[in-house]
N, C-alpha and C positions, 0 to 999 in steps of 0.2 A: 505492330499493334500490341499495344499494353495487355494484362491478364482483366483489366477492365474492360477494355474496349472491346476485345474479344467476347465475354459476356452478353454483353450489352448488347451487341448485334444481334446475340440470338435470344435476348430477352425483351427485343424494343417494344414490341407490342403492349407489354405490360406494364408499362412506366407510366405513372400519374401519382395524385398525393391524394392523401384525405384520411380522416380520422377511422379510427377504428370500423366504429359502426357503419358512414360510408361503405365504406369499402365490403360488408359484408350485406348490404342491403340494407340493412337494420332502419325501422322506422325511429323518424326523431322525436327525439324524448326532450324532456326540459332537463339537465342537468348540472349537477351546482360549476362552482367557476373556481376549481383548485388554482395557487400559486405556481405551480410547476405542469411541464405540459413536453414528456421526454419523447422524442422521434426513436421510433423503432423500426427500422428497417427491412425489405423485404429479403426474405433467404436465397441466394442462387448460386452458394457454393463457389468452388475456382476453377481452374480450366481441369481435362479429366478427372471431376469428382464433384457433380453437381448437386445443387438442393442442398435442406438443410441439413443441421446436425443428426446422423442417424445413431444412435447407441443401441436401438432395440430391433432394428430389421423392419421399420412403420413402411420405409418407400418400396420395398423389395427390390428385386434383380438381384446381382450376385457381387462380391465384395465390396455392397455398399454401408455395411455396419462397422462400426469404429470404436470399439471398446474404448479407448483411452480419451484421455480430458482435454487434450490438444490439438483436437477436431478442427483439419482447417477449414471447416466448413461453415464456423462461428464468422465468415470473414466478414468484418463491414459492420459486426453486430454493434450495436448501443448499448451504454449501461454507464455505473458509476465506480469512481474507484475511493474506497476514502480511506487517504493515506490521513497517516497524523505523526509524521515525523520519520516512520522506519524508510528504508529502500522499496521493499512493498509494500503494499496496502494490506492492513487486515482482512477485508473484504473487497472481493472485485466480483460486479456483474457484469452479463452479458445479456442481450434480449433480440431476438430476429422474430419473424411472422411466415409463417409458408401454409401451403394449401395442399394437404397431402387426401388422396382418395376423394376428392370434395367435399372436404370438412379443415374449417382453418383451424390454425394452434398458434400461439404462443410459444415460445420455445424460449427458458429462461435456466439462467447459469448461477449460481452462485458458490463462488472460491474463495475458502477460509482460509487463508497464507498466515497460518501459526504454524511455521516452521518449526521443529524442533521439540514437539512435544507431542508426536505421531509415533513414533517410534518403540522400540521392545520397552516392556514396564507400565507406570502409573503413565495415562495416556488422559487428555481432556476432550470431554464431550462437548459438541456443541448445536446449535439448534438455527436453523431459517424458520421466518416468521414469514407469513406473505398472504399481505390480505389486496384483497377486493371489495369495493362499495357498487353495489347497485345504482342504476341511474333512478331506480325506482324502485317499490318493496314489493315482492312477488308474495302471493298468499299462497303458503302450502301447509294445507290444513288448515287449522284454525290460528295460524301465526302468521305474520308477515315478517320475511328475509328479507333485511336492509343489506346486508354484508357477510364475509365469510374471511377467513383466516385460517390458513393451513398452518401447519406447524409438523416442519420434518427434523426429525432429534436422531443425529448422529452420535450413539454410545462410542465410550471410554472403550481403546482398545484397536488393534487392526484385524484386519480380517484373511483368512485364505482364500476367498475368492478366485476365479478367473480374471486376472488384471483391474484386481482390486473393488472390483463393481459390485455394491451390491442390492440386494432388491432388500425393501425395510418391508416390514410388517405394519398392516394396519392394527394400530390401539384405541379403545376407543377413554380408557383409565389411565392416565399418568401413571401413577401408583404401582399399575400393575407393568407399565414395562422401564420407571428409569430406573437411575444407578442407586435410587434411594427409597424403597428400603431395596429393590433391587430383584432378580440380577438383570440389569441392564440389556436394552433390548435397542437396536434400530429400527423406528417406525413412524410413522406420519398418522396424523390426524387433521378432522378439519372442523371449524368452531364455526355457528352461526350466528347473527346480530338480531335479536327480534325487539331491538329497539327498551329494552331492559335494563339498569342496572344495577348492580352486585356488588362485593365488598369481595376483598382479594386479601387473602395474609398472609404475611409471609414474616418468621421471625416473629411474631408478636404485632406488626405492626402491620395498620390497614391501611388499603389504599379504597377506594371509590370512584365507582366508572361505569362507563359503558362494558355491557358481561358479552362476554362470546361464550354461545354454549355448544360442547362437546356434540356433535352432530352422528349417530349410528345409524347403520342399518335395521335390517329386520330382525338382527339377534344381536345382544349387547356388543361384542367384537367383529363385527359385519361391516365391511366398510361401505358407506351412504351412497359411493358412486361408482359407477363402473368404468369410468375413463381411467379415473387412478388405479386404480388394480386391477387390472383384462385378464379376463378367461378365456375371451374369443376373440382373435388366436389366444392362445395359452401364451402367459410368460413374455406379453408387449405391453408388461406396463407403460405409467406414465413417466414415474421417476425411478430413478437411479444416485444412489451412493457413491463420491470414491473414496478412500481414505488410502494414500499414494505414500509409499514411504521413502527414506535414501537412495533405494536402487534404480527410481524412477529418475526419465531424464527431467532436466537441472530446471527446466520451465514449469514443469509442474511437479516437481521433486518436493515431496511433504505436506503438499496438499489437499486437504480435504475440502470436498465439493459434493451438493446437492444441484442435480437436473432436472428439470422437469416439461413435461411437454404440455401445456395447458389448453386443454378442447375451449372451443369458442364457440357459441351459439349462434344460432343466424338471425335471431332479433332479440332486444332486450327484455320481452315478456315471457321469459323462458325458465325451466325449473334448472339448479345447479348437475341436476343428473344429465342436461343437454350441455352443458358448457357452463363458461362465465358471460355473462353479457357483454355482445362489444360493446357499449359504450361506460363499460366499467374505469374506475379510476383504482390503485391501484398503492400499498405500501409494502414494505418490509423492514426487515430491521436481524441482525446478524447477532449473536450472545452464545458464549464462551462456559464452562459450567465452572465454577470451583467447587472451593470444599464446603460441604453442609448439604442438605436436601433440598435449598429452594435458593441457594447465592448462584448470581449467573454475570458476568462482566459484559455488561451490551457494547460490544465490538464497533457496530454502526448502524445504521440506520437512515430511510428514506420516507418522506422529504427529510433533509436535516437538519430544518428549522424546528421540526417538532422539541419538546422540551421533557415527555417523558417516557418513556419508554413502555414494552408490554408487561405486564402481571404474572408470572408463571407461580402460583402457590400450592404446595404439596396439601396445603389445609381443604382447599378448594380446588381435588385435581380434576376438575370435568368443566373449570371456565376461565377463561383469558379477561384480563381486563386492561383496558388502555382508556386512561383518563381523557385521551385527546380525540377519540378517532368514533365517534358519534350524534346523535341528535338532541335534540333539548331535551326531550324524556330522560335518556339513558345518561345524559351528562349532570342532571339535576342533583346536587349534594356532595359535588367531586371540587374536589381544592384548585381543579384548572378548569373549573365551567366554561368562563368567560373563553377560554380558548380551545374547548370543544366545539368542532365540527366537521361534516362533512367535507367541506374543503381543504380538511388538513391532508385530506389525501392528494397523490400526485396525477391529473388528468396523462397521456401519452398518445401522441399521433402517429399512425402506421404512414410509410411510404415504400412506393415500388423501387424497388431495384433501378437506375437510373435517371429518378425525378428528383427534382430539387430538393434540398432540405428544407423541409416546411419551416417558413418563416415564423408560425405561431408556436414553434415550440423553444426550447431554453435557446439562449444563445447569446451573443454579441462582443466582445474581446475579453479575451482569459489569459492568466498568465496562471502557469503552472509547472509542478516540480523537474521536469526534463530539460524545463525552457530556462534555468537558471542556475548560473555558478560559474565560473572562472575559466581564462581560457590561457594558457600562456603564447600566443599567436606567432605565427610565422607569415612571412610576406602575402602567405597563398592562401591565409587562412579567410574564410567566408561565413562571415560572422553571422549571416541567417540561418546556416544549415549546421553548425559545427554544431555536435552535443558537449554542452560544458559540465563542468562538474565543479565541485568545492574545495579542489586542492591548491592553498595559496600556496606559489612555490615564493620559499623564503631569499632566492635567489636571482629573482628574476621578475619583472615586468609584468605584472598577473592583469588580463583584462577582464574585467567585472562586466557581467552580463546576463541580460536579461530579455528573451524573444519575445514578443507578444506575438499570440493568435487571436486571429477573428474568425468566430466561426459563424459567423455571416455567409450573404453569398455578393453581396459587393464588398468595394472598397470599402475603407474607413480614412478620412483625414483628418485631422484634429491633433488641437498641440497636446502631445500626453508627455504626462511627467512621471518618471519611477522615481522611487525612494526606497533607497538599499540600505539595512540596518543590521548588525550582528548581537543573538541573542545573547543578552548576559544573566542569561537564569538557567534555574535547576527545569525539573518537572514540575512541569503547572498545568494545571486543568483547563479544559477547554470551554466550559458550559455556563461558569458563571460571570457577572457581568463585572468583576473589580478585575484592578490592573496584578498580575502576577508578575512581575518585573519589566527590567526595560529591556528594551530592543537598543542603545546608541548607535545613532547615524554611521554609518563609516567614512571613515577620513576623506575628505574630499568631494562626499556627496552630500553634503549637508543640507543644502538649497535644493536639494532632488537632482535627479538627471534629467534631460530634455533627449527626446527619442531624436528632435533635427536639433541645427544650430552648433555653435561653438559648446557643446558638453563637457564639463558640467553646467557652468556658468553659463545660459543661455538666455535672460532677459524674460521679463512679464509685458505681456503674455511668450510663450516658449514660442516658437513657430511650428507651423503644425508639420505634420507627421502622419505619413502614409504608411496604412498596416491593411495589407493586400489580403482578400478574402482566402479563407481557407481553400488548400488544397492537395490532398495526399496520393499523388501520382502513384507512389510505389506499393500504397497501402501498409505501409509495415504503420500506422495509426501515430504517426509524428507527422506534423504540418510541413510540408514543403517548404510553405509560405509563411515564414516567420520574419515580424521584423524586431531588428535587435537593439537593443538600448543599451550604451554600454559607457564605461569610463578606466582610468588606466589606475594601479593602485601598486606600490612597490613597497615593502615594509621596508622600514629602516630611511625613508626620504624626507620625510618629514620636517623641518627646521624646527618645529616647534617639541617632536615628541626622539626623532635623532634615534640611535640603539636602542632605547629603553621601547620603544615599538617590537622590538625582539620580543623582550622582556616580558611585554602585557601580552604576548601571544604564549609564550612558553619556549620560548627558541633561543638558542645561543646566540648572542651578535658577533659577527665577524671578527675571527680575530681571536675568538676563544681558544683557549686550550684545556682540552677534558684534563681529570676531572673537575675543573671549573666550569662556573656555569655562567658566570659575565656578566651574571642580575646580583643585584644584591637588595633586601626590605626595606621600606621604606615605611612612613606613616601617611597617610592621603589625608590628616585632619591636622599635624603640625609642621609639615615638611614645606619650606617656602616656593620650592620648585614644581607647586602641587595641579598635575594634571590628567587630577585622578576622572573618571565617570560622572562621582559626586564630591564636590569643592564644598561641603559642608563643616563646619567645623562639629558638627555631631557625626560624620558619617563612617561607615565602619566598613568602608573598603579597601580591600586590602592592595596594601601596593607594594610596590617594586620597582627597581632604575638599573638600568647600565651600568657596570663598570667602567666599562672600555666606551673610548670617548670617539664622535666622528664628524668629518670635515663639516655634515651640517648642522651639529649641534655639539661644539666641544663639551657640553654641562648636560649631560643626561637629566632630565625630570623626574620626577615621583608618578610614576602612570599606575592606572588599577592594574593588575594580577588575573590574569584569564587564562582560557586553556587556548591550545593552537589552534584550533578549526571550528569554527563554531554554527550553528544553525544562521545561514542567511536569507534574511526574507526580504521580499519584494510588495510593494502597495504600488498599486499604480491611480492615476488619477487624470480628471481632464478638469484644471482650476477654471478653465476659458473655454471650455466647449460642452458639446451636450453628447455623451457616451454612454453607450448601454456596455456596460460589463458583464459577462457572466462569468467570471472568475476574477476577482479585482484585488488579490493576494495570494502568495502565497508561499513556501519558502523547500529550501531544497539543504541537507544538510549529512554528504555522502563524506569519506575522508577515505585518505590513502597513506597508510602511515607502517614502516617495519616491524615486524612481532619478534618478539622475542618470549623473553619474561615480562610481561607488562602489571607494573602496577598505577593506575589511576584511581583517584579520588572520585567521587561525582555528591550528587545534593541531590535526594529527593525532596522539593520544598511543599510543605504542607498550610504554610501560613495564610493563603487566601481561600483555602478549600470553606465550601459552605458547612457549615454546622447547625446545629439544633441548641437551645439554652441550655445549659446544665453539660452538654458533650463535653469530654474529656480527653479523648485520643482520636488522631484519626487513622483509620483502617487502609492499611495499601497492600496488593499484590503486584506484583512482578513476573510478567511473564516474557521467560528468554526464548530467543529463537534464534541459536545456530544455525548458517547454512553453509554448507561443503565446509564443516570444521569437525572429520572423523576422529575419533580419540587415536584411533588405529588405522595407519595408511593401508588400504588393501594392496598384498606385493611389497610390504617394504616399504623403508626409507625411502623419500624420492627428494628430490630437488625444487625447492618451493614453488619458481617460474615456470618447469614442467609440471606440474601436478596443476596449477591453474592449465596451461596449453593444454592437457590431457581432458581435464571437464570442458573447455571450449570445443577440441573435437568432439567428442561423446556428444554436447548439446546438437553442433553440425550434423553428426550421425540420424542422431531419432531427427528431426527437420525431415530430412531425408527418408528416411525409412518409409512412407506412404508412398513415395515417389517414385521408389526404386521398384516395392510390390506393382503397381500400376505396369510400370515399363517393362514386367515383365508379362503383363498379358495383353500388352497392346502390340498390333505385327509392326511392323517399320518404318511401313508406310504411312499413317497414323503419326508415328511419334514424331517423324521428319514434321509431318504437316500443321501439328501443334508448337515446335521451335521453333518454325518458320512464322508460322502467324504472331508468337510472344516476341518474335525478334532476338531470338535467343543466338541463333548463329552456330559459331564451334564455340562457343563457351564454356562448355564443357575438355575439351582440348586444352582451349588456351589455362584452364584453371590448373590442367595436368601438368602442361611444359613449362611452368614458370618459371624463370630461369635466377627470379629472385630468392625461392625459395631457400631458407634453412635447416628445414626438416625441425627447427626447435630444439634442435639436439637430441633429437628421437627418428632414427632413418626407418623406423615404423610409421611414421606419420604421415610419410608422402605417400607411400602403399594404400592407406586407410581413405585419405583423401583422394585419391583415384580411381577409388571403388565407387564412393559418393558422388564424385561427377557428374557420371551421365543423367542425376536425379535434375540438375539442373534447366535440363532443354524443357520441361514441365513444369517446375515452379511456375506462381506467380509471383511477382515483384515482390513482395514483402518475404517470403520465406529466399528468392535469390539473395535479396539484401544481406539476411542473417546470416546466409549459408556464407558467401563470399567474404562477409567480415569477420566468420569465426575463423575459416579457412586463412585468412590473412596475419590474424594473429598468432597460429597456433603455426607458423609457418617463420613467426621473425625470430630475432633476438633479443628483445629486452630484458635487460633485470625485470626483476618479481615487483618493484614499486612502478617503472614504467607501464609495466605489463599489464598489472590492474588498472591504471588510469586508462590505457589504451582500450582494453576491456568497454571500460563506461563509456569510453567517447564514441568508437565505433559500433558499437552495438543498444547502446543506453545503459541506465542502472536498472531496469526490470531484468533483461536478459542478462547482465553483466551479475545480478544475485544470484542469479542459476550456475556460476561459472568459480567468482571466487569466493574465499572465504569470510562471510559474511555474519556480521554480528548484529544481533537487533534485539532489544530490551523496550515493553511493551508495560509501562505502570497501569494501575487500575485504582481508584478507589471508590469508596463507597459513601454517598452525599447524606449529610446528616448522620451519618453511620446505623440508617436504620434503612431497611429492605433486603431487597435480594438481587440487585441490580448494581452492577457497578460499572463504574462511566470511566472511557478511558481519557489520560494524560498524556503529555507530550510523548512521542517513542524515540529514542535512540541507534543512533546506526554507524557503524562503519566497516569498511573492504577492509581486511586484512592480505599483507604481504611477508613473505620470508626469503630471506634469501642465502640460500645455504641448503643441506640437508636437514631433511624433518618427515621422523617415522608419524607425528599424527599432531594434533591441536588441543589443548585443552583447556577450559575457562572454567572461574569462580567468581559465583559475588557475595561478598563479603557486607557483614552487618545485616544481612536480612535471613527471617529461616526457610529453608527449604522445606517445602511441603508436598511438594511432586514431582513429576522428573524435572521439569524446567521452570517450577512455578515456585514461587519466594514472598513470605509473607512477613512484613513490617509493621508496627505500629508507632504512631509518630504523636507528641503531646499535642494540645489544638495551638495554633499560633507559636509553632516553630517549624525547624526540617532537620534532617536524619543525613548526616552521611552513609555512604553506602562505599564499596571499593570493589572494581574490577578488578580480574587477573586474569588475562591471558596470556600462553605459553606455546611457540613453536616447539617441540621434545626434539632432541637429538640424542639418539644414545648415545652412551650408556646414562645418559643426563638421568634425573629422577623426577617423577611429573608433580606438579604442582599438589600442594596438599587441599585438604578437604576444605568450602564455603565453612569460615569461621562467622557465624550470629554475633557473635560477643565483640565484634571489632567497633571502632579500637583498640577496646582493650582485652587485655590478655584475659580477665575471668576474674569478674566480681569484685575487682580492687574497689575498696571504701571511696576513690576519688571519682571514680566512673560511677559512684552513686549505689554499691552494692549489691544490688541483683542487674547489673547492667542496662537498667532503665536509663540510665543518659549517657549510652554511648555511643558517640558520634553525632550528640542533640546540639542544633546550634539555635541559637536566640534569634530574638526578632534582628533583621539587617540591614533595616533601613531602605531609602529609595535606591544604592547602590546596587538591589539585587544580590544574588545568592552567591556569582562569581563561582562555586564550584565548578560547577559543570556544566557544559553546555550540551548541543543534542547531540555532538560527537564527541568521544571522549577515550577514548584508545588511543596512545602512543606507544613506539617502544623503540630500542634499538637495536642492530645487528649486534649480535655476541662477536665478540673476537676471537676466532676461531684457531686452534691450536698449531703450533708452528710442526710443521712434520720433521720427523727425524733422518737421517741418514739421507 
């Protein structure tokens, strides 16, 4: 019996579907008809540790509270992840529903995975936005409540708390508790909609909209409700803080997160002091603070169709204004009238714990970032279940692929086509509606892939193609049931592009001898062998050919100039059938490449960003987010493939750690009869005697890992999964570049970011260059590996200024882009670390030719449809140092 099945048994009774209100009784109301309609699930925990997430002691009994953010008891939860490029998401929700005391909740997650700028120093604040719309407007007093918006603002800074937790203060004045004029405070507030609206400044400039106004008690700093802030019992609030730094294990290592437990009324004619109304519909929206008193980077945001975000203005600190998210009154005079309403909010349907996934909510086949990237296969290789990743190996037979999920609950058959494209542009914004460069097709799939039939090439109409309903056996939140799309791609085969395919990736063609590099430039506008990108004779792509000549192309070509691994995306479609998509793109773009000294080029491109008449510059930040890249290895020097093994045990450790507590207060009998029902067996044994083990070249490791064991007869499926795939890796042999890929494939890239050294650069800018919001651009990511010793990690980016620990501000002219330069560095003593982010690159400081105050350094002009070619979303390369010949 599964950690499901188990469950289930003893939760049968409860199992049915229905919308919120349903389910609470709630008399029906008429309510508007939102676009979106998210299933949120019932809470019932895993095998010994039921119910839902406790942080505050709400269920009682005794070691049912869970301080820390990796509560397995979120299992099964719903929510949205919105990546935009890195390895993690900026923001990831979670949402469950349980019935605690006879009173139901909401129980709602949100984790702000800005890595790297939590820690000692200038630290960034940030804020959850989270409103609710009434099904109807309640009179209280002489107003009538359309809606409400909380607003929880997590200050600049960490905390000493008990395991990082902590309680915010209620504010009912902006002013009086953020960073500006200050001193900064953690607090929540909540704003309500009396169908009014107001003008919002920020910076000079206004916005108009529907107003949220600041909601108190009976004394100006009083908070209005007593669910969110409990007296009785003392100390059970609603929410909770964490702000988790380096020390924390690697899954939730640097994350800061807002919990909340949201009371629910039992029908919808109800005051907010009883709850939210179930038949409420529901948004949010995530934002970053920078520098100035009212600039904020909105992170993300739900639905994500919306087009502008909330209002926070120091001018007016007592009311929120969102142009989109009101009625005809309160929208009347706002620059997005037409697209104010009601239903820009998102409806959500509750279901029990074992009932079908309501078919009225999102759904229908998605492709998304786990489900796609390369595989180099082996005879045994199971190309539905394998995790691929984006490392084209330049030596070998890379199979390109791409799973589709249906998250349906039947089948799907239909002829579907994928079309696989590699990015050839810089950073480019997400929100406006002009092209930011191209995507070209990649070599051989030009005509799309066909998921059946002879692929690529498989005839119109394609034949169709069976993509088997969702289903996650093991629960680790990866589909079972993936079907895979794929095609075979080998750089260098090509008769048409021959070596010079090296070349347009950045790789040596076979045959090379360092330090020769086996490319040599070319011009892609007068070179006759020209098989650049764009074959323009106006086009400014740059190119590059072969030296070294091979059997299938003795004449190298003129090809564009690209970097090795580049973001690859995925569009899927059905030209001959009729498919409901709910995820119909999207692209994965992870690398796996040696560190050394690394210096890379990159392009922040500016040239499509929207502007205002008269605008001049445009405004960009940059925010870095290192993970597991300590300046200083804790212990010493270590060896770059054991120090990844080392963060994969630690990760296996905390997994464990609930497990182990538990086992220790349950008698024996008990825990036999919970292995036995999971089917667990000696698993725990057989993980002891492996007789394949390594130890990793650390004979600490099989000690550590035989401690952990016995945690396994009590997992469920999803944390055995983790546990045994970290145990296996931290167990082999590989060099440090195998080692990372091994990482992603067996565990994925969420959990493989918690493990290796991880880079991710997160741009921002600011639209029109007027407000205090600013909208993020493509993000950048790559795994770093070392292989040798290395006392610690160190990075710089170059051409932008540094403004805060991890944050970098640029300005770039309108209708151009800015190079930028990465550097990273594995240290080896007595080596010396890399020097300080130079602003002024690339040039040395103020030379007359760089334009004299270094206003145009690194400015490149317009580039034509060939795109920016710097840089693509991965862009780290390096190489192993040569490492000193020992003496005697």
């Amino acid at each position: 019996m599964t950690a499901g099945e188990l469950v289930r048994t003893v939760t049968r009774a409860a199992a049915g579907v229905a919308t919120l209100g349903a389910i609470l009784g709630a008399s029906a109301v008429a309510i508007a008809a939102p676009a979106h309609n998210v299933c949120v699930p019932q809470a019932v925990g895993v095998p010994s540790r039921s119910g839902p997430p406790d942080w505050m002691g709400w269920t009682g009994g005794t070691g049912l509270v869970e301080t820390r953010l990796d509560d397995p008891r979120w299992l099964g939860a719903s929510g949205q992840s919105f990546g935009n490029g890195g390895a993690l998401a900026p923001l990831h929700t979670r949402m469950l529903w349980a019935t605690t005391g006879g009173t139901r909740y909401l129980y709602l997650s949100f984790m702000v995975d800005l890595a790297g700028i939590s820690g000692a120093g200038l630290t960034t604040p940030r804020d959850i936005f989270v409103g609710f719309r009434r099904p109807s407007p309640f009179l209280a007093g002489t107003h009538n409540e359309f809606g409400y918006i909380f607003e929880f603002h997590l200050t600049g800074g960490g905390e000493g708390a008990v395991d990082h937790v902590i309680a915010p203060t209620h504010c009912s004045t902006f002013n009086d508790c953020a960073e500006v004029p200050g001193p900064g405070k953690n607090f929540w507030r909540v704003f309500v909609d009396h169908d009014e609206g107001d003008d919002c400044v920020v910076g000079g400039v206004t916005v108009h909209g529907p107003a949220f106004r600041a909601l108190t008690g009976s004394f100006t700093d009083s908070a209005p409700i007593d669910w969110m802030t409990s007296t009785t019992p003392a100390g059970q609030d609603a929410v909770r803080y964490w702000k988790l730094d380096a020390a924390q294990p690697g899954a939730i290592q640097n994350r800061w997160a807002v919990q909340v437990r949201v009371k629910v009324a039992a029908t919808d004619s109800e005051p907010l002091e009883n709850g939210i109304p179930p038949s409420s519909t529901f948004w949010y929206e995530a934002a970053a603070k920078l520098t100035g008193g009212d600039q904020y980077a909105a992170l993300s945001w739900w639905p994500r169709e919306l087009a502008d975000t909330v209002c926070v203005s120091s001018a007016t600190p007592n009311t929120l204004v969102h142009p989109q998210l009101g009625d005809a009154t309160s929208c009347a005079g706002t620059t997005t009238a037409g697209t104010c309403s009601p239903d820009n909010y998102s409806a959500f349907t509750t279901f029990n714990f074992g009932a079908p996934r309501p078919a009225s909510c999102d759904g229908g086949l998605s492709i998304d970032t786990p489900y796609i990237g390369s595989v180099v296969a082996t005879g045994s290789t199971n190309f539905a279940t394998v995790n691929p990743t984006t490392s084209f190996k330049a030596s070998a037979t890379n199979t390109v692929i791409a799973q589709v999920v249906n998250l349906g609950t039947t089948d799907v058959d239909a002829p579907i086509l994928a079309r696989f494209r590699l990015a050839n542009w810089g950073s480019a914004p997400w929100l406006t509606p002009t092209e930011h460069g191209i995507w070209p097709d990649m070599r051989g799939a030009e005509s799309g892939v066909c998921g059946a039939g002879a692929a690529p090439t498989c005839g119109s109409p394609p034949p169709s193609f069976v993509i088997p309903h969702f289903v996650d056996a093991d629960s680790d939140g990866l589909a079972d049931t993936r079907a895979p799309i794929k095609f075979s791609w080998t750089i260098g085969d090509s008769p048409v592009l021959g070596n010079s395919e090296f070349c347009k990736f950045g790789l040596a063609p076979p045959g090379t001898v360092p330090p020769a590099t086996g490319c040599a430039a070319c011009d892609c506008k007068t070179d006759p062998s020209n098989q650049c990108d764009d074959k323009s004779p106006t086009s400014a792509d740059v190119g590059t050919r072969a030296t070294i000549a091979s059997p299938v192309n003795p004449s190298p070509p003129c090809v564009s100039r690209r970097i090795e691994h580049e973001c690859m995306f995925v569009e899927l479609s059905a030209p001959h059938g009729s498919v409901q998509f709910a995820q119909q793109s999207s692209w994965n773009n992870m690398n796996f490449d040696q560190m050394s000294t690394v210096f890379r080029e990159g392009l922040i491109d500016a040239r499509q960003l929207p502007r205002r008449p008269g605008q001049r510059e445009q405004d960009i930040y940059l925010i870095a987010m290192p993970r597991n890249m300590p300046a200083a290895i804790p212990g010493g020097p270590t060896d770059g493939a054991h120090f990844v093994r080392e963060r994969a045990l630690e990760r296996a450790e905390a997994v464990a750690a609930p497990y182990l507590q538990d086992l220790s207060k349950l008698p024996a009998p008990k825990v036999t009869e919970i292995a036995n029902q999971l089917g667990r067996g000696n698993i725990a044994a057989a993980i002891r005697a492996n007789p394949q083990a390594t130890d990793g070249g650390d004979k600490g490791f099989r000690e550590r890992i035989q401690r952990l064991a016995p945690a396994l007869q009590i997992m469920p499926d999803r944390d055995v999964k983790r546990v045994v795939g970290l145990v296996t890796l931290v167990l082999g042999s590989q060099s440090a570049a195998d080692l990372n890929e091994d990482v992603v494939r067996t565990v994925g890239p969420v959990e493989a970011a918690g493990v290796v050294p991880t880079l991710e650069i997160y741009p921002f800018y600011l639209p029109q260059g007027r407000g205090n919001t600013w909208i993020p651009m493509t993000a950048f990511t790559v795994f770093l590996g070392h292989e040798g010793s290395m006392a610690g990690i160190d990075w710089q980016i170059d051409g932008a200024t540094r403004v805060g620990q991890n944050i970098f501000h640029m300005t770039i002219p309108v209708g151009y882009a800015r190079k930028i330069q990465v550097r990273a560095q594995a240290t080896q003593p007595p080596e010396a670390r890399i020097g300080p982010s130079n602003p002024a690159w690339p040039c040395a400081g103020g030379c007359a030719a760089c334009g004299g105050a270094n206003r145009s350094c690194g400015l490149v002009a317009a580039l034509g449809s060939g795109g920016p070619g710097l840089l693509a979303c991965v862009w780290v390369v390096g190489r192993r140092r040569k490492q000193p010949k020992r003496r005697g």
